[in-house]
KEVOZA-248917 format. One record per residue: x, y, z of N, C-alpha, C in turn; residue in one letter. Coordinates in pm, whole numbers, plus 50000, padded with zeros to 5 digits. Each point is the difference from the previous one (the first is absolute). Layout:
// KEVOZA-248917
XYZXYZXYZa
...
// end
This chain:
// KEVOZA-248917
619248502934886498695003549946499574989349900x
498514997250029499834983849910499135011649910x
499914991849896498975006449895499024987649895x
498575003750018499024995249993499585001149844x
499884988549904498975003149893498515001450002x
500085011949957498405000949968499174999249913x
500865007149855499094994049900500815004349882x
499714988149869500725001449891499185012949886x
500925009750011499645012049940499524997049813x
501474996249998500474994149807500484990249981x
499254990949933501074982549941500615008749917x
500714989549919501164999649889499185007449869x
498844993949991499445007049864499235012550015x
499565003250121499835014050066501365008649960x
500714998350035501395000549997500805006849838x
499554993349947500545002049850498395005549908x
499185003750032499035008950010500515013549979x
499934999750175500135015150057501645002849917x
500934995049984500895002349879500085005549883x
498964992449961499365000749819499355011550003x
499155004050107499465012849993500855015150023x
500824998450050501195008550046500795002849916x
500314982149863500605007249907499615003649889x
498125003750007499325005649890500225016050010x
499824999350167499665013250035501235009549942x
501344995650041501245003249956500105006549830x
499804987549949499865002949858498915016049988x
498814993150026499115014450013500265013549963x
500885001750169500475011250040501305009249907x
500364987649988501795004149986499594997649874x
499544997349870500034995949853500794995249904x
501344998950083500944996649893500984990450123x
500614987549923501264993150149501205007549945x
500235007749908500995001449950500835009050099x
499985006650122500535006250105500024994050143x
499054991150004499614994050099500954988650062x
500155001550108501414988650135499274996750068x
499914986150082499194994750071500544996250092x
500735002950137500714998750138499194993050123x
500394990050092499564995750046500515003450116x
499774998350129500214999650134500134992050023x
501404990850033500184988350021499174998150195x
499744987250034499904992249860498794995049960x
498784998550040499074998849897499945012849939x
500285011150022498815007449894501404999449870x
501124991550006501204997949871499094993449918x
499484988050127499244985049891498315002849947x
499555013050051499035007749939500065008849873x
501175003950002500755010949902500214989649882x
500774984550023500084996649875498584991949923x
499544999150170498124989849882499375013649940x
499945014550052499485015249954500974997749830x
501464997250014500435007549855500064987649889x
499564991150042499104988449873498735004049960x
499025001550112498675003149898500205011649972x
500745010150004500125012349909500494995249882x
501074993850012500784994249879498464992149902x
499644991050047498824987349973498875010249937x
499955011150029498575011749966500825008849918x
501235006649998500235005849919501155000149845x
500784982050050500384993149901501855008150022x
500155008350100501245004349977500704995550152x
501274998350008499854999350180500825011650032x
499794999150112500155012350077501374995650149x
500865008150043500954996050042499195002050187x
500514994250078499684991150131501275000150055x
499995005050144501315001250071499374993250164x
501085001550096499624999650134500905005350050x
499015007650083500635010050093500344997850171x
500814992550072500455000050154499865016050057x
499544995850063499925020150137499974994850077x
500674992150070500464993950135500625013450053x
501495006749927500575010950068499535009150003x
498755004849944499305009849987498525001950145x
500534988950067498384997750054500625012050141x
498935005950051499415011950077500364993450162x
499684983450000499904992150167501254990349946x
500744999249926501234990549979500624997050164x
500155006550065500684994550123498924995650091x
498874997549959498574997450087499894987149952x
500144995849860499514991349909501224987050039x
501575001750009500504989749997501925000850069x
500504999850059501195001650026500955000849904x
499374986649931501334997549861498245000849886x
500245012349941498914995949844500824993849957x
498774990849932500524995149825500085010249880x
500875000649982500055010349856499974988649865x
499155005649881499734994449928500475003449865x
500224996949879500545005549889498805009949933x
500195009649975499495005449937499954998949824x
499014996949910500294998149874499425007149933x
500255012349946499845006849901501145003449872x
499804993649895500895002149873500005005949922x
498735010150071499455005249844500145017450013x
500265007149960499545015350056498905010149990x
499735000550166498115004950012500205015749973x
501345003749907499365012950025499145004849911x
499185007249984498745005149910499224990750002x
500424991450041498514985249999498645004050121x
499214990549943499105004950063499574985250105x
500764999850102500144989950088498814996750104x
499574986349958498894995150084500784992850108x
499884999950130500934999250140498194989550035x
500844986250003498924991050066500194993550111x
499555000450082499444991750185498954994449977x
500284988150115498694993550043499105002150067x
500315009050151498875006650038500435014350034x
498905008949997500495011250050499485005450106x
500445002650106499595006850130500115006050050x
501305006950084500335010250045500715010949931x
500434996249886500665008549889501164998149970x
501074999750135501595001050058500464991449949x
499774989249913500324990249922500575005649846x
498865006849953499725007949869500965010250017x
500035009250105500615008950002501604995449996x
500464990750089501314994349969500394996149856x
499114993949915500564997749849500345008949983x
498975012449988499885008849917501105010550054x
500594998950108501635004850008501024991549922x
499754989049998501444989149955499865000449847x
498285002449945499665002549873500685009049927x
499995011250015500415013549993501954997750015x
500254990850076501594998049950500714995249883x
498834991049936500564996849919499375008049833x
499625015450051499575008449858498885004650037x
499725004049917498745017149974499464994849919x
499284988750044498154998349914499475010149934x
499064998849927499135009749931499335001550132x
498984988350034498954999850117500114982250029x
499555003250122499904990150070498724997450057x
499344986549973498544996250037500114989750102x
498994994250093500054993350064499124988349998x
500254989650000498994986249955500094987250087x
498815000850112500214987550090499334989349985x
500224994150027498934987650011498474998550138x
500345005250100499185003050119500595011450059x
498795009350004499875013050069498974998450168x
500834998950041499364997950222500015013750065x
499985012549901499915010850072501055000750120x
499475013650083500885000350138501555008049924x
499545008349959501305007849938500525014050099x
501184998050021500775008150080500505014449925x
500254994349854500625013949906498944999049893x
500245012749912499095004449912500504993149869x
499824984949998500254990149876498634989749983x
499555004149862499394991349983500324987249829x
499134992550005500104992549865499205004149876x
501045003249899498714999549870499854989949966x
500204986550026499434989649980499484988150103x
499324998849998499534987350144498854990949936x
500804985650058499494990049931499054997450104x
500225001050147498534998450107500285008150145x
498685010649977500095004950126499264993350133x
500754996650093499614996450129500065008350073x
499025005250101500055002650098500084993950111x
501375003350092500204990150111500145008350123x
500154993450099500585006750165501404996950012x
500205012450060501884997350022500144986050088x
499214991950015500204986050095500394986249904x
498795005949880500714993349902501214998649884x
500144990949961501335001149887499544989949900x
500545007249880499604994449866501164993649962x
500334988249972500494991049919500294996149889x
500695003149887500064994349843500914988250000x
499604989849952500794991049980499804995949845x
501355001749978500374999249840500674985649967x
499744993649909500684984549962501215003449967x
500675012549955501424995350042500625001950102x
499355004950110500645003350152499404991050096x
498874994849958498904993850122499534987349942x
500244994049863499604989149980498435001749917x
499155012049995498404999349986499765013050013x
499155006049881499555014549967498855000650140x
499645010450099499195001650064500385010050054x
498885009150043499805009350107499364997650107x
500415005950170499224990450095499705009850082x
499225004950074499425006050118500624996450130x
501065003950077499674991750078500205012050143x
499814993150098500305013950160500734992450061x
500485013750075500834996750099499834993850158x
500684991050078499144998550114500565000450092x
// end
């Protein structure tokens, strides 16, 4: 299956935008970092989780602890997805229990992604609550998960697929449109 660009959704400063706004909103909501864990979904939404727990830090002058979370063994199609997975380290040092844990991805779509953290989440302690904060929302949701935070909603066709490419995984901050052909 070849896959086609179609169009650049978010540059780099789009990018750290839709961030900055996500980690006003945070503050907002939540009023205090003093409970607050910031977990990532490896692996961009890890390298989202740690640019998210600087400008909290950068806006609220305190920092706030940042983990990453692997759900490779947790995934629903694991024997669909790969013969041999890669399993990845999981890094959390800190303990989420009573915290009030923001769980960040890059895009969100069918849910079964979210829903896998949020089993492997739950292993490692009893959050206060758990919020959800993506970077691109493409609809097309299978389970009853949504985001309280979204930095850009797209609406797409299941033909297409959304793209994040992050400078520490891809070389260059961008989001890309692109279909399948």
């Amino acid at each position: 299956m070849k896959i086609k660009e179609k169009t650049r959704l978010l540059d780099g400063a789009a990018i750290d935008r839709a961030l900055g706004r996500i980690a006003h909103e945070i503050m907002e909501k939540l009023k205090s970092v003093e409970d607050i864990a910031i977990v990532g979904i490896k692996n961009r939404g890890a390298y989202l989780a740690e640019r998210l727990a600087k400008k909290i830090g950068a806006i609220s002058g305190k920092s706030v602890p940042v983990g990453a979370l692997d759900i490779t063994l947790y995934r629903d199609d694991l024997t669909e997805a790969s013969d041999q997975p890669v399993v990845h380290a999981t890094e959390i040092d800190f303990d989420i229990g009573d915290k009030k844990v923001i769980l960040v991805d890059d895009v969100l779509y069918t849910g079964r992604t979210i829903r896998c953290a949020l089993d492997a989440l739950i292993d490692f302690g009893r959050p206060g609550m758990i919020q959800l904060a993506v970077l691109i929302d493409r609809g097309h949701r299978e389970l009853p998960i949504r985001a309280d935070y979204v930095g850009k909603n797209v609406p797409t066709s299941t033909k297409e697929v959304v793209e994040v490419r992050l400078a520490e995984s891809d070389g260059k901050d961008e989001v890309v449109l692109c279909e399948k052909e």
